[in-house]
N, C-alpha and C positions, 0 to 999 in steps of 0.2 A: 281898800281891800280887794283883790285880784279873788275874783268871781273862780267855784271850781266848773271845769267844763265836765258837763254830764253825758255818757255817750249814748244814743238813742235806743229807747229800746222798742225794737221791732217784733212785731208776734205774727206770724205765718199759721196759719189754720192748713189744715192736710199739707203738713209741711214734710211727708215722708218718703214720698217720689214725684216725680214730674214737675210740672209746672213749678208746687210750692218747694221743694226741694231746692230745685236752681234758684228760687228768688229768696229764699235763706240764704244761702252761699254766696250771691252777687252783692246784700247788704251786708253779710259777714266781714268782707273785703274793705269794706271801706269803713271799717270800725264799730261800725254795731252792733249791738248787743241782740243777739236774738233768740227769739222763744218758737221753741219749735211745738205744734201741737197737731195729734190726730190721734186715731184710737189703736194704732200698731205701733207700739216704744219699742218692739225693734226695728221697725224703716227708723224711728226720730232716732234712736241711738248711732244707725249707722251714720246719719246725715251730719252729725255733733262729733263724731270723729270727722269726718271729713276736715267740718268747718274747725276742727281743733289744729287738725294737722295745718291746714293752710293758715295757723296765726289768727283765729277766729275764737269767738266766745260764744256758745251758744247753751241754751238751757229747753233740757224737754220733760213736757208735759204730757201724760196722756188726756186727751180732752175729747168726746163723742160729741160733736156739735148741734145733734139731735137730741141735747138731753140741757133743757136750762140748769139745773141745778149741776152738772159736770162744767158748763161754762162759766157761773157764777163762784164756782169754785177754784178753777182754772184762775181767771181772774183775779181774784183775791192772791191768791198764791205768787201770781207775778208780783201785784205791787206789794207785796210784803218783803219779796225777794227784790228788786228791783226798783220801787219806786215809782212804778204805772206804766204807760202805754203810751207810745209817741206816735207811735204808724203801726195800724192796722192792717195786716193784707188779708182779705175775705177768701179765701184760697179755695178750701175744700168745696169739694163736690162729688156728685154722682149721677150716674142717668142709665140709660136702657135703650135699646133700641127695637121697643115694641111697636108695634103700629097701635091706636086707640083704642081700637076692640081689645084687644089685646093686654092691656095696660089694668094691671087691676087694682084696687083701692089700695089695698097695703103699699104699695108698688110707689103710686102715685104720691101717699103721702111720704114715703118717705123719700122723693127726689124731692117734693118740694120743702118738707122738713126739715132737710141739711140746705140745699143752695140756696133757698128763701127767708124761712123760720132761722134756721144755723146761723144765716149771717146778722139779720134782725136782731136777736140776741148777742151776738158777740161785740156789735155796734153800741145796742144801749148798755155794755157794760162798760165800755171805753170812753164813749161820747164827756158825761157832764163831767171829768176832770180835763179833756180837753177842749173844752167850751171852757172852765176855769181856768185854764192856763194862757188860754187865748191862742193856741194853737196846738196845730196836730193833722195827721193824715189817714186820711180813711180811702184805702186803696184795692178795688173790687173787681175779680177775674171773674165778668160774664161770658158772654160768648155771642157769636156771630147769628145762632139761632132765636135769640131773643127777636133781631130785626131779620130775618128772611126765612124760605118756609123752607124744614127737612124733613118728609117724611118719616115717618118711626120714632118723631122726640116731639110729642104733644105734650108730653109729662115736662120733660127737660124744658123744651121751647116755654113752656107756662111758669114756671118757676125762674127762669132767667129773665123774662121780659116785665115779670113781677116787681124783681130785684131791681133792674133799670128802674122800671117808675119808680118804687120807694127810694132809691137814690137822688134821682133828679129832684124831688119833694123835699130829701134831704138837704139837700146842698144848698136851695135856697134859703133853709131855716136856721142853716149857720154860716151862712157867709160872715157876717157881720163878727162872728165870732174868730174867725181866721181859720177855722177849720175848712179843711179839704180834702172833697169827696170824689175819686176820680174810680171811672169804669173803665176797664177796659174791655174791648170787644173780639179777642182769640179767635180766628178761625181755627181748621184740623190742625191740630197739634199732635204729635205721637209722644203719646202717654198710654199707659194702662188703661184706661180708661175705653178705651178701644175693644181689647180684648183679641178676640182672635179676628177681629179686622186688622189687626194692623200691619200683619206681613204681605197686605194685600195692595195696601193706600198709603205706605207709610214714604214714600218716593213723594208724594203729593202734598205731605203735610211740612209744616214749621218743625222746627225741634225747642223742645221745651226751654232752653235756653235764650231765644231768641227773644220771646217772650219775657223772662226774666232780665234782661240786660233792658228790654224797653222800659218795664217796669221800673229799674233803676234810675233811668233817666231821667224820665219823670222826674219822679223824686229829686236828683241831683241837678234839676235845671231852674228851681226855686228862683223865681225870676223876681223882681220885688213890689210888682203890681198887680200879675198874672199867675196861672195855673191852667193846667191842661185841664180838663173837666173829662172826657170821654176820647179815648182813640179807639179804629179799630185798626187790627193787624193779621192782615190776611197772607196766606201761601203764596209764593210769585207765579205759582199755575193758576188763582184763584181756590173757589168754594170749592168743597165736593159735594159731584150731583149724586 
């Protein structure tokens, strides 16, 4: 009996501009199925046209990754429609660029709520079916700030360096299971996320794509003994000071 082939299904968190955007469309290409989620359906709408026109399949969600019961929901809905979750990408995020004083409680939880809390959650909802299936991808866009010091992102810097450790913790408690948990480490990227920095620095940063095709790679380089665990991928000018 000839086995039917199942196409992956990929779920992209703040998959509406930037970073996650391109890294929907780069695994769109190469036949996966992917789920677009974040809490604007119309950026996921426009991205789903995109990946339609380019001969792509993709499915959106709206999902607030600040909210377990919107992910546990989310979740669900995929594998009802799909079947579960093959590769994870930890996508979304947020930050500020306050200095400490600065940074006030509400603030702070909620950068670390989505980049930290948001992916924690999106992970144990994924995890024990691909621990049962004995494989699976857990693929995480930290940043360059987790290891070196930026001024104005004590919030951000504490919440990505968070994620690092409970990653690395991670990875050793399923290796065995064939699951893989790979960080990536982004320097300046020009994204939104900037704001009105970016018509200033954007000469010095990555373009969001660059970043998404490494991310592919990754992925497509499934060697049969090894796996990349953490790269970083910095701007050919370097950091910005």
């Amino acid at each position: 009996m000839v086995q039917e082939f199942r196409q992956p299904v990929v779920w992209v968190t703040g998959a509406g501009r930037g970073i996650g955007r391109e890294i929907a469309i780069q695994f769109s290409l190469i036949g996966c199925k992917v789920v677009l989620s974040s809490r604007t359906v119309r950026e996921l709408n426009s991205v789903q046209k995109e990946i339609t026109k380019l001969g792509g399949e993709a499915f959106v969600y709206r999902c607030d990754i600040g909210k377990a019961s919107a992910i546990s929901k989310t979740h669900h809905l995929i594998e009802k429609k799909l079947g579960g979750v093959d590769v994870l990408i930890n996508n979304a995020g947020i930050t500020s660029f306050h200095s400490f004083e600065r940074t006030s409680l509400k603030e702070f939880d909620s950068i670390v709520g989505i980049n930290l809390r948001g992916s924690f959650l999106c992970i144990k909802e994924v995890i024990p079916n691909m621990i049962k299936r004995k494989e699976g991808w857990i693929i995480n866009i930290a940043s360059v700030v987790a290891t070196k010091i930026f001024k104005n992102s004590s919030a951000y810097s504490a919440a990505k360096a968070g994620l690092v450790a409970m990653l690395r913790v991670l990875r050793e408690e399923v290796r065995q299971h064939n699951v893989k948990i790979i960080t990536i480490f982004p320097g300046a990227t020009s994204t939104k996320i900037w704001e009105g920095k970016l018509h200033k620095l954007s000469n010095k940063m990555m373009d969001a794509k660059s970043i998404a095709e490494t991310v592919l790679s990754l992925y497509r380089l499934k060697l049969k003994d090894a796996f990349v665990e953490e790269l970083i991928i910095r701007p050919t000018l370097g950091d910005l000071e």
